[in-house]
Legacy VTK file of the C-alpha trace (Angstrom):
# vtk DataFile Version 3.0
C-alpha trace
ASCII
DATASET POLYDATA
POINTS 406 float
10.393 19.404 31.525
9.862 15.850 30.586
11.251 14.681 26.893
7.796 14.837 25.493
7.419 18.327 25.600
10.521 19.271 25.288
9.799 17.408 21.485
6.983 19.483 21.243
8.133 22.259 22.032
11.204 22.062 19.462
9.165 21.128 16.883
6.670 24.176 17.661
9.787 26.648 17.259
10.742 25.229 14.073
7.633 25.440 12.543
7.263 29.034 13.703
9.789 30.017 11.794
9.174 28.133 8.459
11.107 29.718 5.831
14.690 29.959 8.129
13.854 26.208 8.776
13.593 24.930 5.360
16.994 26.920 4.637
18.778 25.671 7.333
17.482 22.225 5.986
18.632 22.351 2.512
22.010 22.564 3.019
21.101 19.083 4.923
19.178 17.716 2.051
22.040 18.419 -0.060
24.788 17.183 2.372
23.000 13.638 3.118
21.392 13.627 -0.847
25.180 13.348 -2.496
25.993 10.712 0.330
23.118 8.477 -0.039
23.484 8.628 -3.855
27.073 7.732 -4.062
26.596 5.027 -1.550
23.637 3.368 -2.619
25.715 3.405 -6.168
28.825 2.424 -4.744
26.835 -0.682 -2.652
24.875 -1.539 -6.021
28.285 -1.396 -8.031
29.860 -3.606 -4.569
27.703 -6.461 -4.958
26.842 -6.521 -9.144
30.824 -6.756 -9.442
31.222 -9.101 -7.310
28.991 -11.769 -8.611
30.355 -10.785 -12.313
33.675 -9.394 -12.456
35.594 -11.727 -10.121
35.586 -14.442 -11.925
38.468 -16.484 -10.468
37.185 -19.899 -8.127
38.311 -19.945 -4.831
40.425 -22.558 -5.827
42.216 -21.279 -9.012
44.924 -19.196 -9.521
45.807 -17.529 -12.655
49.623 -17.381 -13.854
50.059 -14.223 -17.011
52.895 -11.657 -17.745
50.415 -8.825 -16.913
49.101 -7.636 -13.890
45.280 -8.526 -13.070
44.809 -4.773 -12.280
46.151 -1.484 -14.181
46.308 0.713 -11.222
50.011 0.355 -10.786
51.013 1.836 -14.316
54.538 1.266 -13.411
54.134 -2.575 -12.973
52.260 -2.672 -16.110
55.297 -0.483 -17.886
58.061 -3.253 -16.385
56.229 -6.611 -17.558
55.507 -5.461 -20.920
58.846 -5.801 -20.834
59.070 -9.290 -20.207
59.657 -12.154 -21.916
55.553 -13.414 -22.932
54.171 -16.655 -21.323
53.813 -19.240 -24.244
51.974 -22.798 -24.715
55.538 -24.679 -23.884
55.697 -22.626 -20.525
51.698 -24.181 -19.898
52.972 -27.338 -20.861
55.687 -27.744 -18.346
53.565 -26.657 -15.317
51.250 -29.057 -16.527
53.628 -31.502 -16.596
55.795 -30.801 -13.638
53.249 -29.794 -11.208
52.441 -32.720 -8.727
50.255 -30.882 -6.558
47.908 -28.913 -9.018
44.610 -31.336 -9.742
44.206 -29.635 -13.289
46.449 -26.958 -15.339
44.375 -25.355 -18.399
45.966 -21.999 -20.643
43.814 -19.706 -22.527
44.904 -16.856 -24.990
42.465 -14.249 -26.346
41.810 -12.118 -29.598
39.528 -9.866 -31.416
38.122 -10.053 -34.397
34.930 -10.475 -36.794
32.630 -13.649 -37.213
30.946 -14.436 -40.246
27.922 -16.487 -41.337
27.214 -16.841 -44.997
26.069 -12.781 -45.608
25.709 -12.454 -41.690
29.221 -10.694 -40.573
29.142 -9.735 -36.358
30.703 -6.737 -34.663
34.148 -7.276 -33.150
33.870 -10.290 -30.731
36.108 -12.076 -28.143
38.352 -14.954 -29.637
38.806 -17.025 -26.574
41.579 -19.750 -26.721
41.084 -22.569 -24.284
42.603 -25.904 -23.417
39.829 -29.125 -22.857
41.175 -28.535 -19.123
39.211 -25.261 -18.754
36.040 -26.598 -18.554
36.256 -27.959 -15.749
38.341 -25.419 -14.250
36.338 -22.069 -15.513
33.149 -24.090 -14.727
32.153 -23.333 -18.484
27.932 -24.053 -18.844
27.092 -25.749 -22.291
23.946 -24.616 -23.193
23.555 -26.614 -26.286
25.680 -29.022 -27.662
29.329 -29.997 -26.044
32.506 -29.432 -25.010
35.447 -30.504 -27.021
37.811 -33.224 -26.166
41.204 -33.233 -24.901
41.679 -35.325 -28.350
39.971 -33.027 -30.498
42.050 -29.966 -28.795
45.113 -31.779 -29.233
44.791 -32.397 -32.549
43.737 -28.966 -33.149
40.218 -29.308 -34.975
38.560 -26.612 -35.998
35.382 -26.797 -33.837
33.917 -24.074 -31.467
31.128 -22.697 -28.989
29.515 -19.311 -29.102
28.540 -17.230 -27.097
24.534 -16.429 -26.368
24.822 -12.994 -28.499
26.867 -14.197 -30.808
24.376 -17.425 -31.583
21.511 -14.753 -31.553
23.467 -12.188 -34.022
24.303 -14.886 -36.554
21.456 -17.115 -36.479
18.849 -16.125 -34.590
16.235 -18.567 -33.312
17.844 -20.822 -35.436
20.238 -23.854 -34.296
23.871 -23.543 -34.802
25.200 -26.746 -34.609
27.013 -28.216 -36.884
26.978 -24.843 -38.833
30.200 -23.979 -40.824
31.075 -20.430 -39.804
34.227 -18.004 -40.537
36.693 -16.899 -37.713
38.498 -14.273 -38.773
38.792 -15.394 -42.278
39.255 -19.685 -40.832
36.306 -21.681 -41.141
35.361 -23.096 -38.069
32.057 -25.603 -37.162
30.135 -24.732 -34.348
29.627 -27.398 -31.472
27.888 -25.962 -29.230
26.885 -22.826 -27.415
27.165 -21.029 -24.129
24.689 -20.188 -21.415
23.586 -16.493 -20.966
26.365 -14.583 -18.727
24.368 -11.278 -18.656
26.008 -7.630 -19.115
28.571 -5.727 -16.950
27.965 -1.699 -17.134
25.912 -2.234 -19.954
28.423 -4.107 -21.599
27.790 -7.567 -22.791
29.632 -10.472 -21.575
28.330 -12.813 -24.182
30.000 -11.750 -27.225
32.690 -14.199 -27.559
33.245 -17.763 -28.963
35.440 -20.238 -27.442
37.542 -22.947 -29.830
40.872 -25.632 -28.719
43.785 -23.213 -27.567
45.835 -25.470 -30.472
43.420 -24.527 -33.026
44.106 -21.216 -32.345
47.923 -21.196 -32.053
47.451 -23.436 -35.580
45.603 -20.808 -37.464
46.242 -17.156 -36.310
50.033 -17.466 -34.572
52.070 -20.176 -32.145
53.450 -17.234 -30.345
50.221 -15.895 -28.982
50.640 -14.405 -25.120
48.701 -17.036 -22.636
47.289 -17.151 -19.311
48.008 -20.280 -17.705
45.460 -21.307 -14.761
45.863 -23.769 -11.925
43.713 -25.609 -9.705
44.303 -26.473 -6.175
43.177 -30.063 -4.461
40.704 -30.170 -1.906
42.944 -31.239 0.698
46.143 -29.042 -0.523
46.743 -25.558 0.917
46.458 -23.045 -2.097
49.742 -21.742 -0.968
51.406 -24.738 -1.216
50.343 -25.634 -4.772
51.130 -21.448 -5.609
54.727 -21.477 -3.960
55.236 -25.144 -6.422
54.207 -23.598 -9.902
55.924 -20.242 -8.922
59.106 -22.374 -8.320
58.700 -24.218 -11.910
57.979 -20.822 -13.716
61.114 -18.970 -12.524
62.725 -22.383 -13.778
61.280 -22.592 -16.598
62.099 -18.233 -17.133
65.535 -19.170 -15.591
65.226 -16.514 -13.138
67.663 -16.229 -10.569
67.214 -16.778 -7.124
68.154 -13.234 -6.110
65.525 -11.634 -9.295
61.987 -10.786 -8.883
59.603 -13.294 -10.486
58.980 -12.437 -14.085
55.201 -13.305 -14.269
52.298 -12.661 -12.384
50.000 -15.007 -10.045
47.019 -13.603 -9.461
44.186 -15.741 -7.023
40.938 -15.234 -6.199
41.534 -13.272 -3.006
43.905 -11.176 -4.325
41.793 -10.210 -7.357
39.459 -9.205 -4.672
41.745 -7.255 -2.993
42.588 -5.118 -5.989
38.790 -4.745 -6.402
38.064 -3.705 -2.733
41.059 -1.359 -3.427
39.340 0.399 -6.240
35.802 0.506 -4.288
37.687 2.028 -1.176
38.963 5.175 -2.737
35.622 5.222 -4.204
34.402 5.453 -0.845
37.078 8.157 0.233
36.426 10.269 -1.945
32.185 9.704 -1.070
33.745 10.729 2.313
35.568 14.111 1.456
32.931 15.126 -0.956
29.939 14.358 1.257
32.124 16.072 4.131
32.426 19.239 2.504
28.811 19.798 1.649
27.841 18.496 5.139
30.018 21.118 6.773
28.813 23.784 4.917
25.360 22.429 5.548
25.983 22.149 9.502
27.273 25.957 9.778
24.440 26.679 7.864
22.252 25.346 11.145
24.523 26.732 13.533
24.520 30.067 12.564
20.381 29.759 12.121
20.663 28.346 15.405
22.400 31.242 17.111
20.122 33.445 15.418
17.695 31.909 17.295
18.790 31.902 20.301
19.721 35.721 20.341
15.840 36.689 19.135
14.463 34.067 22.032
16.846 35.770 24.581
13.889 36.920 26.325
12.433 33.618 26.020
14.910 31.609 27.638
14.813 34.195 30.282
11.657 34.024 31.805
12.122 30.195 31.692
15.044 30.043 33.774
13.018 32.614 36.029
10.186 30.454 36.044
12.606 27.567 37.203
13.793 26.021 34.206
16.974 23.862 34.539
20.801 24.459 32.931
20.245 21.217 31.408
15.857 21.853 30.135
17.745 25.083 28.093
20.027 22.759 26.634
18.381 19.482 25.564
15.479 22.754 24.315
17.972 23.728 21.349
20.062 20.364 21.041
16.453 19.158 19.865
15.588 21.484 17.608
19.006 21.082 16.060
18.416 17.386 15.882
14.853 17.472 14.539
15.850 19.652 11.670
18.887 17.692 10.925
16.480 14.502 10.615
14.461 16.470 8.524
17.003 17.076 6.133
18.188 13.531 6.429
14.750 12.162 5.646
14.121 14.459 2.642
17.982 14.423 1.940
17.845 10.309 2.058
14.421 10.165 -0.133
15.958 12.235 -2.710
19.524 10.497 -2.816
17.648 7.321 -3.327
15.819 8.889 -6.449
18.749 10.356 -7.875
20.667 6.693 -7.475
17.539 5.172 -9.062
17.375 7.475 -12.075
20.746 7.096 -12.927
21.076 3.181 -12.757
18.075 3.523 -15.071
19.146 6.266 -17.482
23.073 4.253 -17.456
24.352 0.651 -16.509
25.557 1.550 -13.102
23.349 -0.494 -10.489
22.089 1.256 -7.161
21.338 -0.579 -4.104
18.357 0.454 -2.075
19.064 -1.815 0.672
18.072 -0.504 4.373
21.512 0.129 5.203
21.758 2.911 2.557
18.555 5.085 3.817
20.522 4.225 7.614
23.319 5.998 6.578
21.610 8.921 5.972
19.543 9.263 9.510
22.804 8.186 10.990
24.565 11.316 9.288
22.287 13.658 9.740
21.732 13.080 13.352
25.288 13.483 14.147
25.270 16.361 12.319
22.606 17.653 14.072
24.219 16.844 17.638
27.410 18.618 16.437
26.111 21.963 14.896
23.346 22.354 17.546
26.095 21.615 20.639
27.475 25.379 20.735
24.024 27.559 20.409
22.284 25.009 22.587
25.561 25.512 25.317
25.350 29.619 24.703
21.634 29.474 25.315
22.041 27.343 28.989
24.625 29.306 29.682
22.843 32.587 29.296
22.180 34.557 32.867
18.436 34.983 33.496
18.823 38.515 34.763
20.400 39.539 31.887
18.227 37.388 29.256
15.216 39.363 31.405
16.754 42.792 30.274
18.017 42.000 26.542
16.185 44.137 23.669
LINES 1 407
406 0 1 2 3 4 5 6 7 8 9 10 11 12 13 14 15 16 17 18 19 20 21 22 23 24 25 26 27 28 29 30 31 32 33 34 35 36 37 38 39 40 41 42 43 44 45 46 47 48 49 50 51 52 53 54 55 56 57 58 59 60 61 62 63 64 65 66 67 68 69 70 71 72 73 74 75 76 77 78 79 80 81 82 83 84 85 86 87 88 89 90 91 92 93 94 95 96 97 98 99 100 101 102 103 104 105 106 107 108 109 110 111 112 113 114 115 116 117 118 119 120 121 122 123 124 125 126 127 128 129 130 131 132 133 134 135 136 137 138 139 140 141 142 143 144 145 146 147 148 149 150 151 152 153 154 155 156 157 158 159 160 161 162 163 164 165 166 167 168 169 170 171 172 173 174 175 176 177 178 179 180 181 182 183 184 185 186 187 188 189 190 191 192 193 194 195 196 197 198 199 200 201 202 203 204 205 206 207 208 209 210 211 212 213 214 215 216 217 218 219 220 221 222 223 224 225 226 227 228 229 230 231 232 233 234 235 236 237 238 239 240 241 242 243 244 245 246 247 248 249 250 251 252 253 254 255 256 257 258 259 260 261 262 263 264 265 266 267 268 269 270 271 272 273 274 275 276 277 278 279 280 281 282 283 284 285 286 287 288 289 290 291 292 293 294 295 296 297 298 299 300 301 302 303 304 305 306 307 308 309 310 311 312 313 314 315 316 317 318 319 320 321 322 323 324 325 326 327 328 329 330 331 332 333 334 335 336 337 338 339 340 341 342 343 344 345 346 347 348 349 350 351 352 353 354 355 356 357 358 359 360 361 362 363 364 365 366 367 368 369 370 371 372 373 374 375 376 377 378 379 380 381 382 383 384 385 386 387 388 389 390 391 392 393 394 395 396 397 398 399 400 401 402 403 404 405
């Protein structure tokens, strides 16, 4: 028998026997549907976070006395413990650190923003140095940037944020407006370019005024992040191993203690990411696995039920000079073609589930090609492994006795 009708022939058994088909096939459709969904989710969520939430530059490191990532609750429960990084700590990396090409600090708060009778939501209160334009690669929509002067004299200027501009004055330019931080009156200088929303959660809600201004007017003892940025020509390890060695100065850490800080870089912020999406994807695995086993006996036992009514069948082929091998690639196709099928329909609706729910929530979905892949991929192992044993029994079967079976 030549592969073409051996196709045909599989696909004219299946559709003889429509109704055990489609059962054997939703258990597929189910199997490859949950996979395809949490992949093309998983992808979408892959590549949205990592254009948004990593927001490091390759050649910046961040120095704080948190962690970047919570998922180690015990390292979060020890540096809470420790003694808080403060402005004089930023100052004497800035000052001591020869091979860092700028060292900027930033400290954060929440509060409200008000507007003559306009009065926002809770908003980000970012603190930054003049250094951290340059080194956050802030965009300036309107206006400017404040000076290294005006930050060290601690004016009482700021930038907003695009929702926060739109909230308080609509259409409506902002600068030079006199506005109220958290109950300090602050003028507005300029405002920041559009950053977009993360899970359906804005990123644009914040304003941004001199880190001194903000030690000045709401506390000198506020917690900072101190950031550092490499050379072109200096290995980033180099410049980390240099500020490391000036913090646990600074800390007066012993040699023989663990560092009482954080450094956090690009890569490894990355790394704690990847972490995250990988047991995402294990538990895609185990999940997927489970219904795709259940789904596979499902075709194996339909299988075998075929082969013991077409006992006859396969029979009078072998009689008629069928080979070992003709039985066998008979039923492994079947197997396979109604594994596809399940894949296909199993694929389709994974991709429609993925797409309702990035539109019903803000969880992106990828459709690239690679997702719908996955699926065929699946399914046609699945096929080859749940069709193996009835396609073996049915080779194997004698043709005398296939001849005589009732």
């Amino acid at each position: 028998m030549d592969r073409k009708e051996i196709l045909l022939n599989a696909i004219n058994a299946l559709l003889a026997q429509k109704l055990r088909s489609a059962l054997a096939v939703l258990g597929i459709v189910v199997g490859i549907g949950a996979l395809v969904a949490m992949v093309a989710l998983i992808e979408g969520a892959n590549a949205y976070i990592g254009e948004r939430l990593v927001t490091l530059q390759p050649d910046v490191f961040q120095v704080s006395q948190l962690p970047a990532s919570l998922l180690n609750v015990n390292d979060f429960i020890k540096a809470s413990k420790w003694k808080r990084i403060e402005y004089d700590d930023y100052l004497t990396v800035r000052r001591d650190c020869r091979e860092c090409a700028e060292v900027g600090a930033e400290s954060n708060l929440v509060g409200r923003i008000k507007w003559r009778n306009t009065v926002t939501g809770s908003a980000q209160i970012r603190g930054l140095s003049a250094s951290m334009l340059d080194i956050e690669r802030v965009e300036v929509a309107r206006g400017r940037f404040y000076t290294e002067a005006e930050d060290n004299n601690h004016l009482a200027v700021c930038l907003l944020g695009a929702d926060i501009a739109t909230d308080l004055f609509g259409q409506a330019d902002p600068l030079g407006a006199d506005i109220s931080i958290m109950g300090k009156p602050f003028q507005v200088i300029g405002t920041i370019a559009p950053r977009g929303s993360l899970f359906g959660r804005s990123q644009d809600r914040f304003v941004i005024m001199p880190l001194t201004s903000m030690l000045h007017r709401f506390g000198a003892r506020q917690p900072l992040a101190i950031s550092c940025q490499q050379p072109p020509e200096t290995p980033l390890a180099s410049v980390v191993d240099e500020v490391r060695g000036i913090m646990r100065r600074q800390r007066r850490v012993l040699f023989n203690q663990e560092d009482t800080f954080f450094i956090t870089t690009a890569d490894s912020a990355a790394g704690i990411y990847q972490a995250v999406i990988g047991g995402f994807y294990l538990i895609t695995i185990i999940i997927s696995g489970i219904a795709l086993t259940v789904g596979g006996l499902g075709v194996t036992n339909i299988m075998l039920v075929n082969v013991r009514e077409r006992t006859r069948e396969i029979g009078l082929r072998k009689a008629l000079g069928a080979r070992h091998r003709d039985v066998l690639a008979q039923f492994l196709v079947e197997t396979v073609v109604l594994c596809l099928l399940g894949g296909s329909l199993g694929t389709a609706v994974g991709l429609l589930v993925s797409q309702i729910i990035a539109w019903v929530t803000p969880l992106p979905a990828s459709s690239r090609p690679v997702v719908a892949l996955v699926g065929f991929a699946v399914s046609s192992f699945v096929g080859l492994v749940a069709g193996m044993y009835p396609a073996r029994h049915a080779a194997q079967l004698s043709p005398i006795d296939a001849l005589r079976y009732e």
